[in-house]
C-alpha positions in Angstrom: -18.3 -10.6 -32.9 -16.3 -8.8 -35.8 -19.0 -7.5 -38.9 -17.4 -7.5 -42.0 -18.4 -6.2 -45.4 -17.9 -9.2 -46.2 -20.2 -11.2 -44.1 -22.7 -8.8 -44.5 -23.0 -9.3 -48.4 -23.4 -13.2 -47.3 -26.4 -12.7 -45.4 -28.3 -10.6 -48.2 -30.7 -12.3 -50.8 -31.4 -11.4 -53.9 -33.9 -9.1 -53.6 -31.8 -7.2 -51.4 -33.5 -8.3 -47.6 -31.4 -10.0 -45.0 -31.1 -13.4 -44.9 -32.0 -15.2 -41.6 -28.7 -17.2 -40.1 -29.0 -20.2 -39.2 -28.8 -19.5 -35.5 -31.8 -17.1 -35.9 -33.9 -19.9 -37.3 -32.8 -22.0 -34.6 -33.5 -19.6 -32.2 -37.5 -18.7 -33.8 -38.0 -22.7 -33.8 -37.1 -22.5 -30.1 -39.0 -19.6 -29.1 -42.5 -21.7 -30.9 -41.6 -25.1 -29.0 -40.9 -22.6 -25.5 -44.6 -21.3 -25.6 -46.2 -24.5 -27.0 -46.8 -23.3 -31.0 -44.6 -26.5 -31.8 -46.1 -29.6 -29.0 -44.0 -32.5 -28.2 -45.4 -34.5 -30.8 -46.0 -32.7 -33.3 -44.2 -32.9 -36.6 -41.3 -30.4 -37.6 -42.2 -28.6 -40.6 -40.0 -30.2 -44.0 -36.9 -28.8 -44.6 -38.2 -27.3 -47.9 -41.3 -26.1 -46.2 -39.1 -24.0 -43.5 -36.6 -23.2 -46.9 -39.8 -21.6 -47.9 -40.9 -19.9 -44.8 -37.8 -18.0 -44.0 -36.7 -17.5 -47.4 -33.4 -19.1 -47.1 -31.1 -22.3 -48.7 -31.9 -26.2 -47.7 -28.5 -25.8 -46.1 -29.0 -23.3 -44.0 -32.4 -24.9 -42.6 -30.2 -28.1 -42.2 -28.0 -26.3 -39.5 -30.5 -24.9 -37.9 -32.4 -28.2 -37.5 -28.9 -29.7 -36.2 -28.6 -26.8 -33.7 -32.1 -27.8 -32.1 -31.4 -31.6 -32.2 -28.2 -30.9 -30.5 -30.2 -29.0 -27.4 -32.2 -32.2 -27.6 -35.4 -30.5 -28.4 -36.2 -32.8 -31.6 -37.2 -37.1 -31.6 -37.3 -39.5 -34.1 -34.5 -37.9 -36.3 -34.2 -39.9 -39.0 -33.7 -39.5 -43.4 -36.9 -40.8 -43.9 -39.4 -38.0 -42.6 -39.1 -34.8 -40.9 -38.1 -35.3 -36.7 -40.9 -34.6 -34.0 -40.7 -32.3 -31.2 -39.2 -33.9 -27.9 -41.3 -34.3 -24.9 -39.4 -32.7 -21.6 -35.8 -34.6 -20.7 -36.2 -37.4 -18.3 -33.6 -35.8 -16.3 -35.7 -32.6 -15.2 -37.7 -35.0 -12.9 -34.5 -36.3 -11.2 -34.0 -34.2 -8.4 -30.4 -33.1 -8.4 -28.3 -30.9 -5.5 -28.9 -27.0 -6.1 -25.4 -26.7 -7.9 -25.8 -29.4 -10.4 -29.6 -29.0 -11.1 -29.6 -25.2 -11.4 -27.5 -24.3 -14.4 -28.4 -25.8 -17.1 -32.4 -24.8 -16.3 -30.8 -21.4 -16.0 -29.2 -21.4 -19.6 -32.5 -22.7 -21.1 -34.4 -20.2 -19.4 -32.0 -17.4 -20.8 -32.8 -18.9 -24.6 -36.3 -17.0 -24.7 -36.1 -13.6 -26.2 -37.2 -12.7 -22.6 -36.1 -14.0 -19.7 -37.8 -13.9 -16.4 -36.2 -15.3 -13.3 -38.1 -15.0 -9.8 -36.3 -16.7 -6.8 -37.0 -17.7 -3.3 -33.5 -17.9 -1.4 -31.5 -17.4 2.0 -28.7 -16.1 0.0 -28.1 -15.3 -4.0 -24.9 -17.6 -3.7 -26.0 -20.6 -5.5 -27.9 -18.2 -8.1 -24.5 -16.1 -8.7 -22.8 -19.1 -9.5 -25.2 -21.6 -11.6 -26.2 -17.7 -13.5 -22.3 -18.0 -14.8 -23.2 -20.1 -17.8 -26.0 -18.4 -19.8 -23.5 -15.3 -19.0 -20.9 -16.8 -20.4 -23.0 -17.6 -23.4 -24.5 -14.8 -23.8 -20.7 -13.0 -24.0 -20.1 -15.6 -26.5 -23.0 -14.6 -29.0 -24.3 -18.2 -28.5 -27.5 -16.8 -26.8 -28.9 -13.6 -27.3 -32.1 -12.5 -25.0 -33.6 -8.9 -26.0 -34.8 -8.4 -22.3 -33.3 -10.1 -18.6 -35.9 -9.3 -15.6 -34.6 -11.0 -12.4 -36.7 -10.4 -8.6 -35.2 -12.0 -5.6 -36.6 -12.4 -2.2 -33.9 -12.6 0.9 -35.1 -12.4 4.7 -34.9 -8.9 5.7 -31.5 -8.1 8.3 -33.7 -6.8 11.3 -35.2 -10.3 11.4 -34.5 -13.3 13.9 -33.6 -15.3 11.4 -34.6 -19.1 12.0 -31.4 -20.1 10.7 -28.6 -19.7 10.9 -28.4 -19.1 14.5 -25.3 -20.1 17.1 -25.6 -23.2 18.8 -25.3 -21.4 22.1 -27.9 -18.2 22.4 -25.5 -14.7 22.5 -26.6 -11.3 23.0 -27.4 -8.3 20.8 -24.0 -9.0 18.9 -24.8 -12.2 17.0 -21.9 -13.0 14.8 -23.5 -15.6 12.8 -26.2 -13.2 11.5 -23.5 -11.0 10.8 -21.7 -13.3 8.8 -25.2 -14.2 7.2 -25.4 -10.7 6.3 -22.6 -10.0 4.9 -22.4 -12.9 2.9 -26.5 -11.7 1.7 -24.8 -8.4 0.5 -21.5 -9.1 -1.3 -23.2 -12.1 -2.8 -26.0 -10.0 -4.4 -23.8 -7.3 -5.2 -21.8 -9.5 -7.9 -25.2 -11.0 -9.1 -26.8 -7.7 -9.5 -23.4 -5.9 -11.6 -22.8 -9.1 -13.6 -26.2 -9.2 -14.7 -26.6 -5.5 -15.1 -23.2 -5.2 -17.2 -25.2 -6.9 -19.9 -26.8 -3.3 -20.8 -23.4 -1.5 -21.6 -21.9 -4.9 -23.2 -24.7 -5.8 -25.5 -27.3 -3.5 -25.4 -29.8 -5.6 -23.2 -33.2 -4.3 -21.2 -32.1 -6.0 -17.7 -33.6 -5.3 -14.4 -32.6 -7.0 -10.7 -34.8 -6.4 -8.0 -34.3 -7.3 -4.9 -37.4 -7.1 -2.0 -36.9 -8.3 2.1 -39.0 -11.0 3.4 -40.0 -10.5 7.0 -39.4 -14.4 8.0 -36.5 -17.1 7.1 -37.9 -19.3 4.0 -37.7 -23.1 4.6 -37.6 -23.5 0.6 -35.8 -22.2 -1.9 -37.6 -22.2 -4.7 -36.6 -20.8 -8.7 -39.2 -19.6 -11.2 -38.3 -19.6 -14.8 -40.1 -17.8 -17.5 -43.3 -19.0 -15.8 -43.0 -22.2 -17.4 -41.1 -24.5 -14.8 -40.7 -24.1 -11.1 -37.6 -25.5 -8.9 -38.1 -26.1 -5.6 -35.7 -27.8 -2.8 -35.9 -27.8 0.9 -33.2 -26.5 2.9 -31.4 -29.5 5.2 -30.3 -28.1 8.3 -27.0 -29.3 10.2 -24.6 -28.1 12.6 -21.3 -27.1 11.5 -18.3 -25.1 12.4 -16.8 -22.6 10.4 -13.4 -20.2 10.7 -15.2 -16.3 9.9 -12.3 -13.8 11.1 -10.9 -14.4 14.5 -13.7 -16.6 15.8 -14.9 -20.1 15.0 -18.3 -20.3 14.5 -20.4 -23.0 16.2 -23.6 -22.4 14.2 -27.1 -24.6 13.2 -26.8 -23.9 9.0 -27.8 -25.1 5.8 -25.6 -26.1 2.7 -28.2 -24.4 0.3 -25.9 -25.6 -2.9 -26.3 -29.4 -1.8 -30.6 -28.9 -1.3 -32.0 -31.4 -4.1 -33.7 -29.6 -6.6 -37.4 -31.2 -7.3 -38.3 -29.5 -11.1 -41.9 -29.2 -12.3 -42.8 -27.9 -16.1 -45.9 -26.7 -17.1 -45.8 -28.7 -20.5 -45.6 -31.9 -18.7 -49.0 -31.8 -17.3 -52.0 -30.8 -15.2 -50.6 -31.3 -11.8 -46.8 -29.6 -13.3 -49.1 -26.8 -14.6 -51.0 -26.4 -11.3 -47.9 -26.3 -9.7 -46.3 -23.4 -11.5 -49.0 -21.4 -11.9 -49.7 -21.7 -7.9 -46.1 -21.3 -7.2 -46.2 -17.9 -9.4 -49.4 -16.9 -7.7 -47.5 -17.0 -4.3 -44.0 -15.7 -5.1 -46.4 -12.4 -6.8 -48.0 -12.4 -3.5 -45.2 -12.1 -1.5 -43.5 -9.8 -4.2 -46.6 -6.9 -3.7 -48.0 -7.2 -0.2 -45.2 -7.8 2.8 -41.7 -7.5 1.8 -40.4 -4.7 1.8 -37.5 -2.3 -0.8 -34.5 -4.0 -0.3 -30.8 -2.0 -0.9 -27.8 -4.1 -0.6 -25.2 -2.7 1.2 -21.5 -3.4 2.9 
């Protein structure tokens, strides 16, 4: 974004402060619906009431209302009185396949002011890719998070993995775990500088961790901000696939096409108990049996 003089002198009231844009309104009304100041439910303050709060114009308070009805975070939008908050989407119950389900969660999640991420995955494929979109907004000034913190948990190499394995045992040289591996490395290689480029390109606190697990997960499983957990089962199936001169005949999963089964905290006791459990565990893991992690070729 270019600053101008211009723009600057726009954005100052009369007694000489800053005035709020609308997209930093938006984004304070967001951040009070994200940890439960604003309940579905409840009403929306007036119009004149936020005009008052942030010190700004009707107008500006308008668009920043819009903004949030657009992310479908307000109900009952209407002339007559102020809109209510919206209770969770529908659409998060509907389990969807890994690639579908992931992205927009992801671009929500990166909407707080900070962002935590914690996964559960065979590979950081599907995370590198559905991660593209808050990225993209975030390069496009449409999101702006102070402070990224990303952990991911991979089986360690010197494991037998469970899966993928060759359909017919081989010896020491395995060239399905080798594939596995190197796929495990290049793929968390561009997660880890994309996300990390943040700092030199706008200034951001971001950390990617990455820790070994000593077994193959069963699940993979996505914790965002604390407040919702995604969890989806890996489908094994045999396949064949071309990886340099050999053709792999190899028992696999298609981790992009596991359904995706969301649970909120917001939505209620058993989603709550879920999360917090699910956050309990991934900690677990985090501080007591994995083990430092460095990616490399």
């Amino acid at each position: 974004m270019v600053v101008t003089q211009e723009s600057v002198t726009e954005n100052v009231a009369a007694n000489g402060s800053r005035r709020l844009s609308p997209q930093e309104i938006a984004d304070s009304l967001r951040e009070r619906i994200r940890t439960g100041e604003l309940k579905p439910g409840d009403r929306l303050p007036t119009q004149a009431e936020l005009a008052e709060e942030f010190g700004v114009e009707r107008g500006t308070v308008r668009q920043a209302v819009r903004a949030l009805q657009q992310d479908g975070l307000l109900a009952n939008v209407s002339k007559g009185s102020p809109p209510t908050i919206a209770a969770p989407a529908p659409a998060r119950g509907e389990p969807q396949p890994t690639m579908v389900g992931l992205a927009p969660r992801l671009t929500e999640a990166f909407s707080a002011r900070r962002v935590r991420v914690d996964v559960v995955c065979h590979t950081a494929e599907t995370l590198m890719v559905a991660i593209g979109e808050p990225l993209r907004l975030i390069h496009e000034g449409r999101i702006r998070p102070e402070a990224i913190d990303v952990r991911i948990l991979v089986p360690s190499r010197d494991i037998e993995l469970a899966f993928p394995v060759p359909v017919e045992a081989h010896g020491d040289d395995n060239p399905v775990h080798q594939r596995w591996l190197a796929m495990r490395n290049a793929q968390g290689q561009v997660l880890q500088h994309n996300l990390l480029s943040l700092r030199s390109t706008h200034g951001m606190d971001v950390r990617v961790r990455f820790r070994a697990l000593p077994f193959t997960p069963p699940v993979k499983l996505y914790l965002l901000n604390e407040e919702e957990a995604l969890i989806g089962y890996y489908m094994l199936t045999r396949r064949e696939e071309e990886w340099g001169s050999q053709t792999l005949d190899m028992y696999d999963v298609l981790g992009s096409q596991s359904l995706l089964f969301s649970f909120v905290k917001r939505a209620g006791q058993r989603d709550a108990a879920f999360v917090k459990e699910s956050q309990k565990w991934f900690d677990a893991l985090w501080e007591t049996i994995t083990s430092d992690l460095t990616l490399s070729s």
